[in-house]
N, C-alpha and C positions, 0 to 999 in steps of 0.2 A: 504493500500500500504506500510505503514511503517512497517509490521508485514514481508510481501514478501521482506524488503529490509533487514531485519533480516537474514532471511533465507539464501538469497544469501551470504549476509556479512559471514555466517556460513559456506556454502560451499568452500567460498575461502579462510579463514582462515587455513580450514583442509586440502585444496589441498596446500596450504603451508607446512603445518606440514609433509605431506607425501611428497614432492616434499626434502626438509631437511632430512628427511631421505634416499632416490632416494642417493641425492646428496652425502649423509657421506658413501652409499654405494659406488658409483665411483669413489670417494676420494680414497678408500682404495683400488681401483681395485688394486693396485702393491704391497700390503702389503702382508708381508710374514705371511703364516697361518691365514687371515682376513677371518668370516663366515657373507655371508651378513645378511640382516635383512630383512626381509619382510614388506609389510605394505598394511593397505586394507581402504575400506570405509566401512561404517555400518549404516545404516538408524536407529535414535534414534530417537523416540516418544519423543514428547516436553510434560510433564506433568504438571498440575496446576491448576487452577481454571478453570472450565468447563469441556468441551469435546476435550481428547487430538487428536487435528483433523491435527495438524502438523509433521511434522517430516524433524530431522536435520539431517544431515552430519555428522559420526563421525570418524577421521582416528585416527589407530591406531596397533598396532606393533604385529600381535598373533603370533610371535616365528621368532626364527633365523635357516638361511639353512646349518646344519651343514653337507652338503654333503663334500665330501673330496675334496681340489683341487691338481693340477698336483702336482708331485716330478720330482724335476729339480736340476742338479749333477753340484755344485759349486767346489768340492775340496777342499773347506775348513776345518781345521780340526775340528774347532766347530762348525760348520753347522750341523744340524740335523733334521729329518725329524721322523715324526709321521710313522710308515707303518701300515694300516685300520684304524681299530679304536682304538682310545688310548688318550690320552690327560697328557704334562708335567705341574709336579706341581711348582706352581711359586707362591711366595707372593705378594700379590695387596700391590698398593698405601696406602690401610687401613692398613696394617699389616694383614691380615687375606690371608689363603691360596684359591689362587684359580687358574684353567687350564688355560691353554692355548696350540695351534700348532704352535707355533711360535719360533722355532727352530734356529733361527740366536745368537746363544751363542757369550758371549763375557767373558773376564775376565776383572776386575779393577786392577788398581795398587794395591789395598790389596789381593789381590788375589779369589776375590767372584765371583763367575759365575754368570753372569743376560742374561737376556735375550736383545734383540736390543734395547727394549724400558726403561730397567732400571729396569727390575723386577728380584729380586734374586730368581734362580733357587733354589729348596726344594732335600735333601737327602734324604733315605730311610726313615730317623729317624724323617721326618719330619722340618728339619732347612737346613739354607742356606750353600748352599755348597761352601767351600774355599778352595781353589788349591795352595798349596804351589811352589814357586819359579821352574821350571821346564822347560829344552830344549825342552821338546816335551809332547801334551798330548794328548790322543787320551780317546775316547767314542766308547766303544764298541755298539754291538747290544740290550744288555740286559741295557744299561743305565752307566755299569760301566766305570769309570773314572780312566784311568791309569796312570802315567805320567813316566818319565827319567827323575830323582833331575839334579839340574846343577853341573856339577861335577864330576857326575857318569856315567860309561859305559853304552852305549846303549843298550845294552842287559839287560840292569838290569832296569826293571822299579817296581812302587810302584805302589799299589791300593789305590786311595784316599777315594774315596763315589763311590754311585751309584745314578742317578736320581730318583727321583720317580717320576715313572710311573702308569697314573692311567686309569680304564676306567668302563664306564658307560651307561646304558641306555639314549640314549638321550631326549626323553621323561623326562626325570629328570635335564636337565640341565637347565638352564638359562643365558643369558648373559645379565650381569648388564651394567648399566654407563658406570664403567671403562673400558669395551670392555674384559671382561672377564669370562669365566664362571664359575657358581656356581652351586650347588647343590638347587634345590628346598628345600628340604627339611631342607637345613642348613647342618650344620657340615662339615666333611672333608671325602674325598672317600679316602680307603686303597689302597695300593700300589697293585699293578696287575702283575707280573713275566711275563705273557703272551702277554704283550705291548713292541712294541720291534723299533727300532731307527734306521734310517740307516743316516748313517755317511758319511760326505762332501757334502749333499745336502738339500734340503729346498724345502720347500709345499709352492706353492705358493696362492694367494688370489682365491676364489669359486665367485666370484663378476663376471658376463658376463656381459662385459665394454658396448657391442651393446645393448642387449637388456635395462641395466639402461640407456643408450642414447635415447634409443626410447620409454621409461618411462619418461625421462625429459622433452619428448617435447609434450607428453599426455597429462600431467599433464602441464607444463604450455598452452598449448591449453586452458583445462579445467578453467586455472584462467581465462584467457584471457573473455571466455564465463561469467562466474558471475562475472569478472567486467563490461561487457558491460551492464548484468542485472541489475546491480545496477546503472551505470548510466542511462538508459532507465526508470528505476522506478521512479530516482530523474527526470527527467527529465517527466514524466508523473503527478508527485506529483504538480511541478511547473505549468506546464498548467492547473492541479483542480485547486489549489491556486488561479490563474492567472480567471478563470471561475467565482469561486467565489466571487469574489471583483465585477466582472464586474456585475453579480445576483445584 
């Protein structure tokens, strides 16, 4: 009985683990450019001494839904939006380059593009792109970054950078920790001329808020079931106990 109480302890550990994951997807249902994550169960052979005659509960994540979500017209000037396929390059937290859709551009008082969450948007050239002092800037369709110095007539603008824009098979992508994606393979994917931006609006999150709702409560149903197995076990263990004394 204590082998069965295993088990069950196993299945509702992993309906935790994926019910946590459920949850970081509807977390993000409002996040701009957010691709949710999937997650499954998988029946694992317990191996070891004798005959592997069990089998555990395994959850676990096989890929992210990088389907596109809507484009929704903010008017904002650094708002920008992915159009099909394509992905903007942005420096992770590590310092190393990697995608993301997540178009809600900002600038710092030093003048560096990042994106909503603090990651500095990448130039052609590969480095973070810095906007000098400027009344007005505008991001074309091809990524270029224009602005009008302070100072200077409106008609007269400068070319700063161009984002780099890149794209890929996704079969080849991964999204790590940081919530961003990588390259399977490592390294850095070259800039794409054929990835193109549309300008004052944002993709919003690919997370369907109903059906993770009706995931949450599967999934906690499902705990709900192996914790009562586990207490009906304890509680069958204690009646042998209770049998045995009286023998």
């Amino acid at each position: 009985m204590d082998r069965s109480l295993y088990i069950a302890m196993n299945g509702a550990k992993q309906t935790l683990m994926a019910q946590s994951a459920n949850a970081n997807n509807l977390a993000n249902a409002q996040t701009t450019g957010f691709k949710s994550d999937f997650e499954q169960f998988r029946a694992m052979p317990s191996f070891g001494p004798g005959y592997p005659s069990r089998v555990y509960s395994m959850a676990e994540r096989p890929g992210t839904d990088l389907s596109n979500g809507s484009i929704y017209h903010t008017g904002r000037e650094l708002d920008v939006a992915v159009e099909g396929q394509g992905w903007i390059a942005v420096t992770g937290k590590d310092g190393k380059e990697a995608y993301t859709r997540a178009g809600d551009l900002r600038l710092t008082p030093e003048g560096l593009l990042q994106t909503g969450a603090g990651l500095s948007v990448l130039g052609e050239a590969g480095q973070p792109i810095a906007v000098p002092p400027a009344q007005k800037v505008e991001i074309g369709k091809d990524g270029t970054i224009s602005i009008v110095p302070q100072g200077v007539n409106a008609t007269n603008t400068v070319l700063v950078d161009r984002i780099k824009l890149v794209s890929a098979d996704p079969a080849n992508l991964e999204k790590l920790e940081d919530g961003l994606m990588h390259p399977k393979q490592g390294g850095v994917l070259p800039a794409d001329a054929n990835v193109t931006l549309v300008q004052g609006s944002l993709e919003s999150s690919n997370v369907n808020a109903m059906a993770a709702m009706v995931e949450m409560i599967e999934l906690s149903r499902s705990f709900d079931m192996q914790s009562k197995v586990m207490k009906d076990i304890d509680e069958n263990a204690a009646a042998a106990a209770k049998l045995m004394q009286v023998a």
